[in-house]
C-alpha positions in Angstrom: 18.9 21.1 87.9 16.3 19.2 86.2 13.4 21.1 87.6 14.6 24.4 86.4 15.2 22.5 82.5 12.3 21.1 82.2 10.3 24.4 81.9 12.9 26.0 79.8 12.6 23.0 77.7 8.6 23.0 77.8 9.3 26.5 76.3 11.4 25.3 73.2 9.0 22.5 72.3 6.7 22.7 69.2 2.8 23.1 69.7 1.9 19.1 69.3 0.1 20.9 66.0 3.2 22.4 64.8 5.4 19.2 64.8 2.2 17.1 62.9 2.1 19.8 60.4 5.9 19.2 59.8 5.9 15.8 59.8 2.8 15.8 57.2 4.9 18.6 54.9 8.2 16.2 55.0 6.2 13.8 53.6 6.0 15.2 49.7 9.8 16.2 50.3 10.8 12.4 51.1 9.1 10.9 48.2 10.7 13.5 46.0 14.1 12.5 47.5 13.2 9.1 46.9 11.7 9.6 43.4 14.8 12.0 42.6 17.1 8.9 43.7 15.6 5.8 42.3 15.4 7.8 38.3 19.1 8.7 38.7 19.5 4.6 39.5 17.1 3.5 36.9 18.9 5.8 34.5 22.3 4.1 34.9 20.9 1.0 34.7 19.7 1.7 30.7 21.8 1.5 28.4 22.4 4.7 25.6 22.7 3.1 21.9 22.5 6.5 20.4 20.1 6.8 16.9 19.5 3.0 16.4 20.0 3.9 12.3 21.9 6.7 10.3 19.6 9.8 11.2 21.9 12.0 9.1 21.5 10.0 6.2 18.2 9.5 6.3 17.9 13.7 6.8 20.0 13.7 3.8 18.2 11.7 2.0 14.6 12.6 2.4 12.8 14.3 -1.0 12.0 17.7 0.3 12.5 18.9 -2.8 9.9 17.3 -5.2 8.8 19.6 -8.0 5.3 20.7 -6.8 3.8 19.3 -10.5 5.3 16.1 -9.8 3.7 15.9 -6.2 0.7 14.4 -5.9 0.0 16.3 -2.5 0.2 19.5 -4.3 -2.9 18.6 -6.1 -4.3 17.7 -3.0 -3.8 20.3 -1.5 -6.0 22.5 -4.8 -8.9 19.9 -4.4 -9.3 20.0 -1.0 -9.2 23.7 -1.2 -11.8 24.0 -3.8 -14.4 21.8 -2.1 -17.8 22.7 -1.9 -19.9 24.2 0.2 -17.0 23.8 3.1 -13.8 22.2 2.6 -13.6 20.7 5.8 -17.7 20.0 5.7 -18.2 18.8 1.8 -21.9 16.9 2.7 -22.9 19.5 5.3 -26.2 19.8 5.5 -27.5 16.9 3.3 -29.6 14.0 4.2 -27.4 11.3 3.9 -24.4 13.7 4.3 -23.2 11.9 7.9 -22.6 8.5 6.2 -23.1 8.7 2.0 -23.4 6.1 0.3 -21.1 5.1 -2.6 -23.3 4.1 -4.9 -25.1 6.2 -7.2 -28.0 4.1 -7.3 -28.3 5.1 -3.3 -27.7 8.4 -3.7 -30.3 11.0 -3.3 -31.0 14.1 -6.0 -29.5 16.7 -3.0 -26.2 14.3 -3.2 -25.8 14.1 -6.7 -26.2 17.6 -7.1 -23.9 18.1 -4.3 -20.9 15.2 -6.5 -21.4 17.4 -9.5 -21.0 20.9 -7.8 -17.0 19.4 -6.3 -16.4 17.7 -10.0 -13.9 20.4 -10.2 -12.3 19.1 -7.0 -12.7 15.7 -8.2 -11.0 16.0 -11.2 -7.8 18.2 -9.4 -7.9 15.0 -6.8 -7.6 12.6 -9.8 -4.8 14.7 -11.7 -3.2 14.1 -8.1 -3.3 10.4 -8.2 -1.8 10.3 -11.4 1.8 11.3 -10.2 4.3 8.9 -9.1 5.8 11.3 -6.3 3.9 12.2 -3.3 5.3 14.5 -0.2 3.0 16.0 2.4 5.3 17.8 4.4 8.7 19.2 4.1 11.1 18.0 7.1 11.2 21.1 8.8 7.1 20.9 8.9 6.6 17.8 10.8 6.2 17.9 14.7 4.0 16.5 17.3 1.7 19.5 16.5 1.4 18.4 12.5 -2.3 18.9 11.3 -3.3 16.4 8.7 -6.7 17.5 7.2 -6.1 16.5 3.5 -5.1 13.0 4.9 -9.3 12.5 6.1 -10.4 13.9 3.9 -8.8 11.5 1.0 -10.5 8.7 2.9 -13.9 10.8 3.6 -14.8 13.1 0.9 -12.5 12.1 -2.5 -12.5 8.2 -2.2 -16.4 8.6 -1.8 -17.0 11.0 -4.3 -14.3 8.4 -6.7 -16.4 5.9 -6.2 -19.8 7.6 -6.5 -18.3 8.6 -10.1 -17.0 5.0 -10.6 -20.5 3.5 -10.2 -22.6 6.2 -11.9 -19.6 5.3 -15.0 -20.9 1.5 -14.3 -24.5 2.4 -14.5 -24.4 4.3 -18.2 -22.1 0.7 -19.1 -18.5 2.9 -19.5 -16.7 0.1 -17.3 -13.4 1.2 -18.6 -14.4 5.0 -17.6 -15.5 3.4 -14.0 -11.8 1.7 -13.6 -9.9 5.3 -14.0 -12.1 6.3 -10.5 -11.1 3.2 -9.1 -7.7 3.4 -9.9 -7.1 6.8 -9.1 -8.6 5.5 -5.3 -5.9 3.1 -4.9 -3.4 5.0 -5.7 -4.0 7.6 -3.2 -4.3 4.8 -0.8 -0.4 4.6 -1.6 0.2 8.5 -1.4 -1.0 8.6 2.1 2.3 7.8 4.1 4.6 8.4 1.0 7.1 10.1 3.4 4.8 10.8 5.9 3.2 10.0 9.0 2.0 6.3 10.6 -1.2 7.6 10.6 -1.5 8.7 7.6 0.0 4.9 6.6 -3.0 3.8 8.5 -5.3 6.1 6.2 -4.4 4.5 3.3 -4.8 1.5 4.3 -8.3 2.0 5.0 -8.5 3.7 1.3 -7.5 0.4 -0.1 -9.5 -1.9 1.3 -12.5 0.2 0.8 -11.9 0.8 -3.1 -10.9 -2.9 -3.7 -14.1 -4.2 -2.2 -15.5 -2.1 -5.3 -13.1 -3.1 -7.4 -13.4 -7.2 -7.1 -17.2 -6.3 -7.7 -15.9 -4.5 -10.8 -13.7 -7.2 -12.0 -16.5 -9.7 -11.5 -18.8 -8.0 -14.0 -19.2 -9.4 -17.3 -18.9 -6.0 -19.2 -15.5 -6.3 -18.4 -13.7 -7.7 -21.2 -10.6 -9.3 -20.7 -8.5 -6.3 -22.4 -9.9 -4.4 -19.7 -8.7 -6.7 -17.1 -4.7 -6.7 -18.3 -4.9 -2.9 -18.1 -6.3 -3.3 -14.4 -3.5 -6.0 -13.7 -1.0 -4.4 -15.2 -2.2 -1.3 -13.2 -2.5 -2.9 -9.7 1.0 -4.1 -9.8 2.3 -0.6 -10.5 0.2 0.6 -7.7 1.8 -2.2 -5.5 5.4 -0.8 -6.1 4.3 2.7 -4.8 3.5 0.9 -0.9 5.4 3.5 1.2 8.2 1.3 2.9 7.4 0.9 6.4 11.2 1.4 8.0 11.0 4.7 6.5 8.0 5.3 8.3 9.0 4.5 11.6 12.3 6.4 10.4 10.5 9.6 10.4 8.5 8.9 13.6 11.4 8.3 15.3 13.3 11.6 14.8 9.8 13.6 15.6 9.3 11.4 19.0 12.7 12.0 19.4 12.7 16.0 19.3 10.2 15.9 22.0 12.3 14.3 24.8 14.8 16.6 24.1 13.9 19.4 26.5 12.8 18.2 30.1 10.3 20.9 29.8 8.6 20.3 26.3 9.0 16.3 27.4 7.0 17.3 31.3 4.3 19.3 29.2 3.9 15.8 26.6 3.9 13.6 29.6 1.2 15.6 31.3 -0.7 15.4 28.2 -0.4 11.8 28.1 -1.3 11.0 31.1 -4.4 13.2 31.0 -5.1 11.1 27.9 -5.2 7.6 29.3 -1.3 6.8 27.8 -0.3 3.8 30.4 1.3 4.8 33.2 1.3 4.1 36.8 -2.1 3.9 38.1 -3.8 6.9 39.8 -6.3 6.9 42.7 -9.9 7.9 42.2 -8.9 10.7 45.1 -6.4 11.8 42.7 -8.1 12.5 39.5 -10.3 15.0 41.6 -7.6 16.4 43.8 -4.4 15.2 42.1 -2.1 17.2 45.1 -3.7 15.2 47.5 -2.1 11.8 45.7 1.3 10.6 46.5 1.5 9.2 43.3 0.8 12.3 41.3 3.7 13.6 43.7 6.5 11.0 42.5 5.1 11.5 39.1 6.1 15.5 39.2 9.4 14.8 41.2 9.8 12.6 38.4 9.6 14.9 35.9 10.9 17.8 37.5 14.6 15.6 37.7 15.2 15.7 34.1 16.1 11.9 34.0 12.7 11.0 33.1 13.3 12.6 29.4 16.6 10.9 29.3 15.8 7.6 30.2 12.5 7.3 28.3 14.7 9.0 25.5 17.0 5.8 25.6 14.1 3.1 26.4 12.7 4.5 22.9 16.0 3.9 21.0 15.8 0.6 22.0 11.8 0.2 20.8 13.1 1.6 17.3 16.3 -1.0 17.3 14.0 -3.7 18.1 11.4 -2.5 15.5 12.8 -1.5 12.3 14.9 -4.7 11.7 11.6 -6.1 12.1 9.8 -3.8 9.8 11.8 -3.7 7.0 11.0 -7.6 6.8 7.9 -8.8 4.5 5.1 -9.7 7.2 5.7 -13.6 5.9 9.1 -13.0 7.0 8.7 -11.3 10.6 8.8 -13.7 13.6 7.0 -14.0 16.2 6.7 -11.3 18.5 8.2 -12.3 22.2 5.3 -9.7 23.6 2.2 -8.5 21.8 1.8 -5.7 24.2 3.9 -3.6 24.4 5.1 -5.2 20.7 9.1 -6.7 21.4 10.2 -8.8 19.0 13.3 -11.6 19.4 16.5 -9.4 19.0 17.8 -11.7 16.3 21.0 -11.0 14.1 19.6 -8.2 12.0 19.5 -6.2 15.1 21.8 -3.7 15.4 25.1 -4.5 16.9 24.6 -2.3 20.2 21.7 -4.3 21.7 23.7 -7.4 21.3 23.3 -8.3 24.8 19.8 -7.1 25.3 17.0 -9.4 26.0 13.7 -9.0 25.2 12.7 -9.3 28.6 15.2 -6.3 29.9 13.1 -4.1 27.2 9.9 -5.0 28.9 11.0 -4.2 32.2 12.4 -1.1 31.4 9.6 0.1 29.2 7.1 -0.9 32.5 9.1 1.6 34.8 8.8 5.1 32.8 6.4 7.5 34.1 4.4 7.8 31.0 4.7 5.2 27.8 4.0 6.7 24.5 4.2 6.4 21.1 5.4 3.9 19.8 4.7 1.6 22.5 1.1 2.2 22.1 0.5 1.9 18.2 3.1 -1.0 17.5 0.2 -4.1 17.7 -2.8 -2.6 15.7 0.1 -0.8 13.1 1.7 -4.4 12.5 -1.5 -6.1 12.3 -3.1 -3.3 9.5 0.2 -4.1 7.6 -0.4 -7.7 7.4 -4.3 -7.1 6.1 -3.0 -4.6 3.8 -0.6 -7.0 2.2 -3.1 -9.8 2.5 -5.9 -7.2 0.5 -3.3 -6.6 -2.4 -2.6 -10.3 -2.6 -6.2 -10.9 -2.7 -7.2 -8.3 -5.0 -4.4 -9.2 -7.4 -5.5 -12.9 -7.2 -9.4 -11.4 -8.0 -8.4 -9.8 -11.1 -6.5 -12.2 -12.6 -8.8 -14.9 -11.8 -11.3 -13.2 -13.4 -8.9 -12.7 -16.5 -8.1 -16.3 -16.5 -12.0 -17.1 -16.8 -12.6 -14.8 -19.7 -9.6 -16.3 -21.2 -10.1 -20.0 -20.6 -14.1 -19.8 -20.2 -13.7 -20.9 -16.3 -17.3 -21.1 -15.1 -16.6 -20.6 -11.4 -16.1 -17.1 -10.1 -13.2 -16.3 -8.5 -14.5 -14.6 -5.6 -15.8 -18.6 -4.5 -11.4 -19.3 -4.6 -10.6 -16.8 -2.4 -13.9 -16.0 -0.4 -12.7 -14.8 3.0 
């Protein structure tokens, strides 16, 4: 009996090729399984808050409908359109056109000529500075796709142009004529993230501190009479008031990131992205960036994906991000404490927190936000965002401080210059 199974057996067997091949093919299929099984655990193990604020109301609420003459991006929007030779290239093709200077004294005859060719666009800028209302997009606009070329070039080409003007006004001894440029700067610093985008926050915050650096210079000149410097007080405390609120910010961010994990597919297609990118995630071998198929880890990664609880959970992880954040947010920076982690950026969940993360500990957050697939926004920007939040508050201050100091001396006759008080 056994010598007439064993050939029939022989027969049935796999080529020793065959069953290798098999066992290297069940390989992907097992970590799928595996991958497929631990997301459907991890899953559970997050908890669902919903919207950590009232997203209706805060649809509601948002100005879509602002007159276009009262917007200030509507005016915008003209100037940067009317730029000369190239809107998106205004200093093509001149010698100091890569980096211009912003001081007329340093500027060449081709740069000058090149100022007073855009004055038209100068001017259309400056009539948009003047309004108190600013919207860039309407809701239905915004997206992960949202282009923002106006938004550089308010920091490029019009707060350099401004400020050419503004010093060629100091040259010919019209200081009051120089403090209209400046203003107009700083309060276009303030238009850029008026219900808008972070990074367009982050733009003018840049404006800002690059126009009051001129301005304490300004203040600091003789010429200016003290007359001149209660108008520019007065001015820079109206321009204060127009600082976007940050909680609305994150407000808006939060319903665009939030649109994007809502189909697995649109959410696998972001991820990818990310990842290409550099966005944290888990770590990939060197094998794997040059033939990602042949890297188990770009295998979970897909299986990942292609379960559909990757979208949900890093849906949910993100809800918690924006409960922990905007209580936070919404504080003056003197008032925030200190973070629990600086990377990624968790804060203490402390009574202003929403009731639904009652029980949730900073260091659950971490953890959780360590095990997604791909970490992206906020996680990433939270740090350098909080950080250019607190300098911008601290330049206000400081500028404030300047101007009145300087006020104070042509008042009282002080001999020391204000800029040796507050010399950073």
């Amino acid at each position: 009996m056994t010598t007439t199974d064993t050939p029939a057996k022989a027969r049935r067997r796999l080529p020793k090729w065959a069953r290798w091949t098999l066992a290297v093919l069940s390989v992907p299929v097992l970590i799928v399984v595996v991958a497929a099984t631990r997301d459907a655990l991890e899953l559970a193990s997050v908890p669902d808050i919903g919207d950590p604020f009232d997203l209706d109301a805060f649809i509601h609420n948002f100005p879509n409908d602002i007159p276009k003459n009262e917007n200030a991006f509507y005016y915008y929007d003209l100037a940067w359109n009317a730029l000369l030779p190239n809107r998106n290239r205004p200093f093509e093709g001149l010698a100091q056109g890569n980096d211009p200077p912003t001081h007329w004294r340093l500027a060449d005859e081709a740069l000058r000529a090149r100022c007073e060719e855009n004055r038209p666009a100068l001017e259309l800028w400056r009539k948009g500075t003047e309004q108190d209302k600013a919207l860039h997009h309407r809701l239905e606009e915004v997206g992960t796709q949202t282009l923002l070329p106006i938004t550089q070039e308010l920091r490029h080409c019009f707060l350099t142009l401004a400020l050419l003007e503004g010093s060629r006004l100091e040259d010919e001894g019209d200081m009051a004529g120089a403090w209209v440029w400046y203003r107009a700067a700083l309060r276009s610093s303030r238009h850029s993230g008026t219900n808008g985008f972070l990074i367009e926050r982050l733009v003018g915050i840049s404006i800002y501190q690059k126009a009051s650096e001129r301005v304490i210079v300004w203040a600091a000149d003789p010429r200016v009479d003290a007359t001149l410097l209660r108008q520019a007080r007065a001015d820079l405390k109206t321009i204060d008031a127009m600082t976007p609120h940050d909680d609305n910010l994150l407000k808006l961010e939060y319903m665009i990131t939030l649109q994007s994990t809502l189909d697995p597919k649109e959410f696998a297609t972001i991820a990818r992205q990310l990842r290409q990118q550099g966005a944290p995630g888990p770590p990939i071998y060197v094998l794997g960036r040059a033939v990602p198929r042949m890297d188990p880890r770009e295998w979970t990664f897909e299986a990942r994906l292609a379960s559909g609880h990757e979208a949900e959970r890093t849906r949910r992880v993100l809800r918690l991000f924006w409960a922990n954040h905007l209580p936070q947010f919404a504080k003056a920076p003197h008032e925030r404490p200190e973070p629990w982690s600086k990377e990624p950026l968790i804060f203490p969940f402390d009574e202003t927190a929403p009731a639904a993360v009652a029980n949730i500990k900073p260091e659950d957050l971490a953890r959780w936000h360590q095990s997604l697939a791909v970490r992206p926004f906020p996680m990433n920007w939270a740090p350098n965002f909080l950080e250019s939040m607190r300098k911008d508050a601290s330049a206000r201050e400081r500028l404030l401080e300047e101007v009145e100091g300087q006020l104070r001396k042509r008042e009282q006759g002080e001999d020391r210059p204000c800029s040796d008080e507050h010399s950073r």
